[in-house]
C-alpha positions as CSV (number, residue, x, y, z in Angstrom):
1,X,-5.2,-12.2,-3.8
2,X,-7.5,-14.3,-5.8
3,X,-7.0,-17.8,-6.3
4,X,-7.8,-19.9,-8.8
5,X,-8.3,-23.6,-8.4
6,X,-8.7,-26.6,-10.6
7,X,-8.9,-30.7,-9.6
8,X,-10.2,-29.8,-6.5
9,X,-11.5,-33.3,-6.3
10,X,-8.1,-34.7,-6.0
11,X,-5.7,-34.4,-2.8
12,X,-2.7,-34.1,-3.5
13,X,-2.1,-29.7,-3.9
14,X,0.1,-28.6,-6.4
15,X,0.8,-24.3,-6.3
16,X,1.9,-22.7,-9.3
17,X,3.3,-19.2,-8.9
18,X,3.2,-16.8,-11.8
19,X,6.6,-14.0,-13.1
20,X,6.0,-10.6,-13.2
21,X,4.6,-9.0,-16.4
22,X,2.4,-11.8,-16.9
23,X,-0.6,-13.0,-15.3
24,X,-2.3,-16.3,-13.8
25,X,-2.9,-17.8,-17.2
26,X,0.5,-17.9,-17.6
27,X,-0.1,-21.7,-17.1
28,X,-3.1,-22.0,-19.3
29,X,-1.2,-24.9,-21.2
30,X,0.4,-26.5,-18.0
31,X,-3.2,-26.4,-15.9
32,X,-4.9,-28.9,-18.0
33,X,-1.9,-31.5,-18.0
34,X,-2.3,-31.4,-14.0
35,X,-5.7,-31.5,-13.0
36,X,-6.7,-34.5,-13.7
37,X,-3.9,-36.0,-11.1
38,X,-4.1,-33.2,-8.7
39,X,-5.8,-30.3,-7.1
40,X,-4.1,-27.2,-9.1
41,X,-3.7,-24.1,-7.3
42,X,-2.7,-21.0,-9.1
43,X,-2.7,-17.5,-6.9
44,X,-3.2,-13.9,-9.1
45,X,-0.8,-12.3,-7.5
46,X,-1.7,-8.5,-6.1
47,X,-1.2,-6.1,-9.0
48,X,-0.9,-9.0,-11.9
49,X,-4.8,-9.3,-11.9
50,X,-6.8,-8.2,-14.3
51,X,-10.4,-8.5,-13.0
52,X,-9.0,-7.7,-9.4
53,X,-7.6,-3.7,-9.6
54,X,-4.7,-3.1,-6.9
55,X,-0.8,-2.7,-6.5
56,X,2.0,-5.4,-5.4
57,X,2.9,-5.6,-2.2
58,X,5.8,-7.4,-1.5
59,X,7.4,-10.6,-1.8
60,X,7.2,-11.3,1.8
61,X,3.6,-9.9,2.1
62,X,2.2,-12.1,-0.9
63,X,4.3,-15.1,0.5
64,X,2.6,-14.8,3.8
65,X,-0.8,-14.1,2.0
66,X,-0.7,-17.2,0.4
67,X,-0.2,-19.3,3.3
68,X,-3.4,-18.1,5.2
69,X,-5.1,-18.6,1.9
70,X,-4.1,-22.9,1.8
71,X,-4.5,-22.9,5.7
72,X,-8.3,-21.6,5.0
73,X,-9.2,-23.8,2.9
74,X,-7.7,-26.7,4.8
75,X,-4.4,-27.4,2.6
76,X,-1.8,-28.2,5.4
77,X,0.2,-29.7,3.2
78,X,1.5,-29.1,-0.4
79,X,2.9,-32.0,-3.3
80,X,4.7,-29.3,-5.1
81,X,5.4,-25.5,-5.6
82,X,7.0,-24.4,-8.6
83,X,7.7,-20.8,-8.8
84,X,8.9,-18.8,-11.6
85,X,11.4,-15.8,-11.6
86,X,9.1,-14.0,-9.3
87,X,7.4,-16.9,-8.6
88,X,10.4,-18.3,-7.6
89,X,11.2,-15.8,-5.2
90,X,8.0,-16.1,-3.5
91,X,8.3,-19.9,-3.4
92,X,11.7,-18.9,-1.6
93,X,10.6,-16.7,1.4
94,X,7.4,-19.4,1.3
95,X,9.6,-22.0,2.2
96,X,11.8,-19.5,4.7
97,X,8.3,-19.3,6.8
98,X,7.9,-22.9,6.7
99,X,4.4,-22.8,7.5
100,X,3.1,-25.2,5.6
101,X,4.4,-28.5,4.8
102,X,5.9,-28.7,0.9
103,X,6.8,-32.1,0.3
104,X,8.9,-30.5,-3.1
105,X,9.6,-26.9,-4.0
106,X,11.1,-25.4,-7.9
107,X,12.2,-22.3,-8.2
108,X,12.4,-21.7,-12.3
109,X,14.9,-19.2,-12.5
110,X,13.5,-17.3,-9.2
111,X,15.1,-14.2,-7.8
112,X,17.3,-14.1,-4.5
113,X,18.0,-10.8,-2.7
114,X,20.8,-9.2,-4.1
115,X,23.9,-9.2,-2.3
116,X,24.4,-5.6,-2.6
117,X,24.6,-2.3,-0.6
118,X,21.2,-0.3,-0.5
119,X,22.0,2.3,-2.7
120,X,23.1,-0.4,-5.6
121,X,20.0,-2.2,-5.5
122,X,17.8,0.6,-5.9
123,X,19.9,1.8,-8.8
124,X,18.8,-1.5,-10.3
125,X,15.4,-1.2,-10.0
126,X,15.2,2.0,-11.0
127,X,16.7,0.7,-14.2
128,X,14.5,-2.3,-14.7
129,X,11.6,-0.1,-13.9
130,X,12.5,2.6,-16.2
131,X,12.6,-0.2,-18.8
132,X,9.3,-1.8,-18.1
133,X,7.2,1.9,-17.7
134,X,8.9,2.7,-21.2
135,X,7.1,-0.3,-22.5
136,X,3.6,0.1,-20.9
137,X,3.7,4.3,-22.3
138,X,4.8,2.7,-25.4
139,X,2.4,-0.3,-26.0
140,X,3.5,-3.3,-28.1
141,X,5.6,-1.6,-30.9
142,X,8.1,-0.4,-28.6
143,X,8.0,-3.9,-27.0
144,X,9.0,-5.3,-30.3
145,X,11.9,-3.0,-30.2
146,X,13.1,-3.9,-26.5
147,X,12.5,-7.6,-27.2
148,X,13.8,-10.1,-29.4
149,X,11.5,-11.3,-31.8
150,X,13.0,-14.8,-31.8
151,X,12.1,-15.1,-28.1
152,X,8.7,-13.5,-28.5
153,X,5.8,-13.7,-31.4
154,X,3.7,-10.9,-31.9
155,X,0.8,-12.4,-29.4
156,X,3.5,-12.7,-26.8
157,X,4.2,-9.1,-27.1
158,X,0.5,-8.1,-27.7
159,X,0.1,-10.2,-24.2
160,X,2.8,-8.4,-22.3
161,X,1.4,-4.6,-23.5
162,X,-2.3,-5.7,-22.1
163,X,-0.6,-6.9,-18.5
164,X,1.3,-3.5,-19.2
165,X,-1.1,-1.5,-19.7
166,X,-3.3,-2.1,-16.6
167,X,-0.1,-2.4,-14.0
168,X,0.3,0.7,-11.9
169,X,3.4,2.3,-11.7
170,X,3.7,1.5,-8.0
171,X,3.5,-2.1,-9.3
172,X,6.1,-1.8,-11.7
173,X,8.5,-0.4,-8.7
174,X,7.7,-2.7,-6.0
175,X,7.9,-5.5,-8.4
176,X,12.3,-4.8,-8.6
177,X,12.2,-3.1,-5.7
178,X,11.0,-6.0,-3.2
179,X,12.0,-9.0,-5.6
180,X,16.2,-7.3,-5.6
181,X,15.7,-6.7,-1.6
182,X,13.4,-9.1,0.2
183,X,14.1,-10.1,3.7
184,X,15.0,-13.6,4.3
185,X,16.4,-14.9,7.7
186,X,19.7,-15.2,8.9
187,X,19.4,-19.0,8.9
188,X,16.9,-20.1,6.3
189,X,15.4,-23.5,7.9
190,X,12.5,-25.3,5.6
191,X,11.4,-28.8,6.4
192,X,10.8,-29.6,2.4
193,X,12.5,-32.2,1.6
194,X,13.5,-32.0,-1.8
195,X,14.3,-28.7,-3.7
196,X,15.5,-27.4,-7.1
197,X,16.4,-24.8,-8.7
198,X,15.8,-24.6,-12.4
199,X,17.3,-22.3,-15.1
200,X,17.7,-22.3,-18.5
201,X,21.7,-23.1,-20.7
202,X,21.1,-19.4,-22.4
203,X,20.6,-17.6,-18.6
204,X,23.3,-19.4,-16.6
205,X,25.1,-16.3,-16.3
206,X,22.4,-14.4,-15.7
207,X,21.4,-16.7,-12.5
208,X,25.2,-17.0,-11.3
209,X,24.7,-14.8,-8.2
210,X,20.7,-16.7,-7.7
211,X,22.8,-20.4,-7.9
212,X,25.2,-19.1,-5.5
213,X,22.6,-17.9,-3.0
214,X,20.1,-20.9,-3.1
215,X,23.4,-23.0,-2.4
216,X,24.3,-20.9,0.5
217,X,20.7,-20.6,2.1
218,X,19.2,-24.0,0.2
219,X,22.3,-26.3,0.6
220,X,20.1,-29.3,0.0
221,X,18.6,-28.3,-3.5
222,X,19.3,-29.6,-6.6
223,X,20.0,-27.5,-9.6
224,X,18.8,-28.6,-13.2
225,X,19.7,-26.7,-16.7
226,X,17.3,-26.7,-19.5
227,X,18.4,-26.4,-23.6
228,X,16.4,-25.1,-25.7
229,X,14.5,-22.4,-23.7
230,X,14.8,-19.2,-22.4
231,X,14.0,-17.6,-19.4
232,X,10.4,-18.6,-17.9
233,X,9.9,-20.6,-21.1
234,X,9.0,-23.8,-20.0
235,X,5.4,-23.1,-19.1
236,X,4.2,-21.0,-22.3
237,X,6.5,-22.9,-25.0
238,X,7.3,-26.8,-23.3
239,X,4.0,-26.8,-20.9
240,X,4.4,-31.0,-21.5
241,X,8.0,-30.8,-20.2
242,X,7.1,-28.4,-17.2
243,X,4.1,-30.7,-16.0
244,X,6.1,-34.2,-17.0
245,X,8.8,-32.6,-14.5
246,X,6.9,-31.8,-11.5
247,X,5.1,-34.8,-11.6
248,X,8.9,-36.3,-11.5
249,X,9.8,-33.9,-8.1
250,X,6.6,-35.6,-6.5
251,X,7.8,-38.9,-7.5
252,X,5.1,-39.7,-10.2
């Protein structure tokens, strides 16, 4: 996993974790509003990187991953995470290990284990990865087909067929496969003290079964909905909002 860092003259560590189908500069626009203030790390996670050729692991792997990373380079503690959708469910099992202090945590929209039997879950990601394959064979003009066009411009889709077209097929599986079914404990214990969960007005129903697992394992987080944005917008299409609001969760 690489990791890229900006602000590292500053103290206070902020992470930002990266969705699927994207890649780190998914927070080109959010980076520069940040490290001035703050020492801005963003992992590439396994399989997402471009100049680093490999597969994704696992939630839990890259969660653990990213730990030894900080604890290397001398980051015991951390301001802010902010995770999105599979971000989100890395900044969940993060926070499970608890082995590094995070003074606040967001997960945008991030992914909780589904509450399902076995057999269920893997139905669903062999859906979602029959989708996703479909769009890497078929490059940006079946893309425009799959996706609404008032969600995405052209360059967004050109974007997503280039991450596409360099993600492995075993990527594109364990990508569902671990974010639907990654182990959390029993009793999830994290000493962060404050913790929301973001998601967007036109995905509430999307996120109904997330919400109700981050109250059941999170009890303590607080839950924000966003207008005027859909899912994993905030950093590509209000990257002023996105920074403005963690710098609020850290109490700036």
């Amino acid at each position: 996993m690489t990791i890229h860092e900006f602000g590292t003259e500053n103290e206070k560590a902020v992470v930002l974790v990266h969705p699927a189908v994207v890649m780190w500069d998914y927070f080109e626009y959010v980076i520069p509003l940040l490290q001035d203030r703050y020492r801005v790390i963003v992992p590439a996670l396994p399989g997402y990187d471009e100049d680093a050729p490999g597969d994704f692991t696992s939630v839990g792997q890259i969660a653990a991953e990213l730990a030894d990373q900080l604890i290397a380079r001398g980051i015991p503690e951390i301001a802010c995470m902010y995770g999105c959708s599979m971000g989100g469910a890395v900044t969940a099992r993060f926070l499970a290990d608890n082995r590094i202090k995070v003074q606040s945590a967001v997960m945008d929209g991030g992914i909780t284990p589904y509450q399902l039997p076995r057999v269920v879950t893997r139905c669903i990601a062999a859906r979602d990865f029959l989708m996703i394959y479909a769009g890497k064979l078929g490059g940006a003009k079946l893309l425009e087909k799959a996706f609404s066009t008032d969600d995405y411009s052209p360059d967004d889709l050109r974007y997503i067929a280039k991450v596409l077209s360099f993600m492995s097929a075993k990527t594109v599986w364990r990508t569902f496969e671990s974010c639907n079914n990654y182990a959390m404990p029993d009793a999830v214990y994290t000493d962060c003290p404050h913790i929301e969960y973001w998601f967007s007005e036109a995905e509430q129903k999307d996120r109904k079964w997330d919400i109700r697992y981050i109250r059941r394992h999170f009890p303590q987080t607080v839950f924000r909905k966003f207008r005027g944005v859909g899912h994993g917008g905030l950093a590509a299409l209000k990257p002023k909002i996105l920074a403005a609001e963690l710098e609020r969760t850290m109490g700036g």
